[in-house]
N, C-alpha and C positions, 0 to 999 in steps of 0.2 A: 645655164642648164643645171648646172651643181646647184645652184644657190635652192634653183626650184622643186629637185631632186630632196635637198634637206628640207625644205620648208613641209613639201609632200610627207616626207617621214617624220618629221617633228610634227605633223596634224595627226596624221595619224596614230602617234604613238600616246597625242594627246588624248584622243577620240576613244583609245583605247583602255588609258587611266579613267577617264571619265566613265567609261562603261562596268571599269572593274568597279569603281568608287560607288557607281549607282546599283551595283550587283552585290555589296556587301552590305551597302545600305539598309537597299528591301531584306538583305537575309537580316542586320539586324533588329528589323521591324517585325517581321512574321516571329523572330526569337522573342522580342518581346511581348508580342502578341499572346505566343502561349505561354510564356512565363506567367504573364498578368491571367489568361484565361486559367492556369493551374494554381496559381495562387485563389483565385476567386475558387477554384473547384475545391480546394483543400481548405478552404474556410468556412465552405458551404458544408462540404462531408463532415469536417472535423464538428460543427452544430449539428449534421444530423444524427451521428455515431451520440454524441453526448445524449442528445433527446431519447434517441432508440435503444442504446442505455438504460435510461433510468425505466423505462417503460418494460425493457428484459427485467430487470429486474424485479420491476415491481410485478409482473406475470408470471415470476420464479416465486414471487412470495407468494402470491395467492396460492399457485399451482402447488406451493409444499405444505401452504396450511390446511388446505383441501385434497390433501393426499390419501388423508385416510388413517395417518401415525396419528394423527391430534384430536381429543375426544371435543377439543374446544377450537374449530376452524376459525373463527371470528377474534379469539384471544393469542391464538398463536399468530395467523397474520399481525395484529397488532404487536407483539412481541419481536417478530423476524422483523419488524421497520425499526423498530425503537436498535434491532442489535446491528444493521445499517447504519444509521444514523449515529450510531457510536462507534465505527471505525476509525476514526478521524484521530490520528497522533501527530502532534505537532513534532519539530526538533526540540531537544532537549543536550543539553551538553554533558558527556562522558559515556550515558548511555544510547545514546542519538535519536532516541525519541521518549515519548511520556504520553501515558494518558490524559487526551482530552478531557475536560467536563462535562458530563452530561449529566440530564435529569427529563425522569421518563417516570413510566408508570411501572415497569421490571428491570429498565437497568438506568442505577444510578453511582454516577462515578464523582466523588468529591474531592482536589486536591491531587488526584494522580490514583487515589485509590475505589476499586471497587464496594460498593455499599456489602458490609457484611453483615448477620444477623450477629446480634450482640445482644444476651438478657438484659431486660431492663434495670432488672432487681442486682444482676453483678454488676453492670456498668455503673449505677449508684455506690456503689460499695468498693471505695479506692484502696482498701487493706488487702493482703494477702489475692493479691491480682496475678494469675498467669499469663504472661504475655506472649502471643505467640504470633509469629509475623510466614506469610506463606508467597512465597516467587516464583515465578512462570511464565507460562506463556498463555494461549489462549483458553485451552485448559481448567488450566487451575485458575484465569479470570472470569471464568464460565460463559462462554459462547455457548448460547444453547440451555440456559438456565436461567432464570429469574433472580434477583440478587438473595432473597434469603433459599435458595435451593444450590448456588455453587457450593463446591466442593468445600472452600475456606468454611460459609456459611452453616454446612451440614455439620464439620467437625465441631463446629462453637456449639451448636445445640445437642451435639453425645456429649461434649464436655459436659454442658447444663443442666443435660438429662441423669448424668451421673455424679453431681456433687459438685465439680470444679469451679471453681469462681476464678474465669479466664475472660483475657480479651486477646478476640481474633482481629487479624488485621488481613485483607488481600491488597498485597505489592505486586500482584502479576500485573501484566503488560501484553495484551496480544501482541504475537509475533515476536516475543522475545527469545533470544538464544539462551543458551547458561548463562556466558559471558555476561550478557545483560544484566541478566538476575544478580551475580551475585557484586557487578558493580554498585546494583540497586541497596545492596545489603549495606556495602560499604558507607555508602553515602548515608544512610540511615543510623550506621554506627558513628559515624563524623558528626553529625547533628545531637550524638548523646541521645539516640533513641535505641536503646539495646533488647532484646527480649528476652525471653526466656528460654524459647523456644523457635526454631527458624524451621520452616518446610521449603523446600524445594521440588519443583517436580517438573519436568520434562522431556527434552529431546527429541521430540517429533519437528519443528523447525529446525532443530541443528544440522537434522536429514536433509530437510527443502534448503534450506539456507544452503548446503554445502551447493548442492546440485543446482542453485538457483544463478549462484554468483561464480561458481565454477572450485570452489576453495574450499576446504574446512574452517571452522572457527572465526566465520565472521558475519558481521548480523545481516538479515536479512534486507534488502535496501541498498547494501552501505555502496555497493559500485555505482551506484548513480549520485552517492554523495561525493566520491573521487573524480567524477565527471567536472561536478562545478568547483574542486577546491581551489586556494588561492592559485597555486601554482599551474593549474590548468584551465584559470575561470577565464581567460582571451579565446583561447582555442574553443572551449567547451561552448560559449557563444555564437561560435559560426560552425560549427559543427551539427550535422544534423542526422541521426541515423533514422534510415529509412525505413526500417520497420517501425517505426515508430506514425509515420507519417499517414495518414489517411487515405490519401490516394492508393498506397499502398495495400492497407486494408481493403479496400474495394476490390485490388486487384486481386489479393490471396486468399482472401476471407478472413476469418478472423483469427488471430493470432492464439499459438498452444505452444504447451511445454517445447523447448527441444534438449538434446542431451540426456545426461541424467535423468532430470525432469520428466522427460519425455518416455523414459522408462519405465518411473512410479506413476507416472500418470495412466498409462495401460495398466498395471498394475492394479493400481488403484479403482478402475472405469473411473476413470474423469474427473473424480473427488480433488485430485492433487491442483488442477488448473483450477477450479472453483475456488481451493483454498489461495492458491496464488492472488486470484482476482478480489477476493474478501478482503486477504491480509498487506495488496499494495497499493 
């Protein structure tokens, strides 16, 4: 009677493991189910965000060349793509990033430097040359300007226009902090290229940059360069912040200042987030 007693309870308890075993089973199936279904949904949104994307965008250029500021709608569209299309800064080491190369029909960037208007007649003439070298940010690399119309370029032609036999040079850098710049200076003085004359101008990023990364005096970017550095490139691997993520986006819409940020962006009506989006 014992013996039958355990066997009964030994089935049972078997009957029971068995039940739990096939009850964690299916929960690890339907988990993987939607895992694989949100992975597929997050790759799907994450292509369609990109597509609808580039298409905002391009609906933001027409919509601002045809606004009504541009006496030339058909050349300033053309223009606003080319100044697109030139956001692109790779890494670069001390200053953590550099200008791209590009070449366009209004903005051409060669070697790291913006195309500047230079006389013909002084660039010929290597004697008695003032050299003068100009760092910044988006600014003074003229966002919003054709390459003989920035800032660098207008001062090389009152120079021309008034006697000076100079050569201007633009070192800016959209999105550069100080710091950047006058890194940018340094290196240029290491290479035995000195001028005569150095401009400097900004501080509108060193505002975004504080508020952006939470800190004063550091570039704009650079906490997501701390994300992957050596010492945290394991982690920073399986680490995945959510707002980052598309599904996400779906859920909340689309992503805006917060913080600080989120302060000057009222401030601003909305200018601040656009330049965030332009400039990362």
């Amino acid at each position: 009677m014992k013996a039958a007693d355990a066997l009964l309870r030994t089935s049972a308890a078997r009957k029971r493991v068995i039940r739990l075993a096939t009850l964690l089973n299916e929960i690890w199936v339907i988990l993987g189910v939607v895992l694989l279904l949100m992975t597929i949904l997050e790759v799907f949104l994450t292509s369609y965000y990109e597509i609808a994307d580039k298409r905002q965008i391009q609906s933001a250029v027409r919509a601002a060349a045809n606004s009504g500021v541009y006496a030339n709608a058909d050349l300033a569209e053309r223009y606003l793509k080319e100044l697109i299309d030139a956001v692109e800064r790779p890494w670069a080491p001390y200053t953590q990033s550099r200008q791209a190369g590009y070449t366009g029909k209004f903005v051409n960037v060669s070697d790291g430097n913006r195309r500047t208007w230079n006389s013909k007649a002084i660039s010929d003439d290597k004697s008695a040359k003032l050299r003068v070298f100009f760092f910044g940010g988006s600014t003074l690399w003229g966002a919003g300007s054709r390459d003989d119309f920035t800032i660098p370029s207008l001062v090389a032609k009152k120079l021309a226009g008034n006697g000076f036999s100079a050569e201007v040079t633009n070192y800016a850098v959209r999105a550069d902090v100080t710091t950047q710049s006058l890194i940018r200076f340094v290196l240029e003085l290491r290479r035995r290229n000195a001028p005569d004359l150095v401009v400097f101008y900004g501080g509108a990023v060193d505002a975004l940059s504080a508020c952006y990364e939470g800190k004063p005096g550091v570039p704009l970017g650079s906490s997501n360069l701390e994300r992957i550095s050596s010492k945290k490139e394991a982690k920073a691997r399986i680490s995945i912040k959510p707002e980052n993520l598309a599904l996400m986006r779906l859920l909340t819409g689309k992503k805006q200042p917060v913080g600080c940020s989120e302060q000057l962006d009222v401030l601003s009506d909305g200018a601040l987030a656009r330049l965030i989006h332009d400039e990362l």
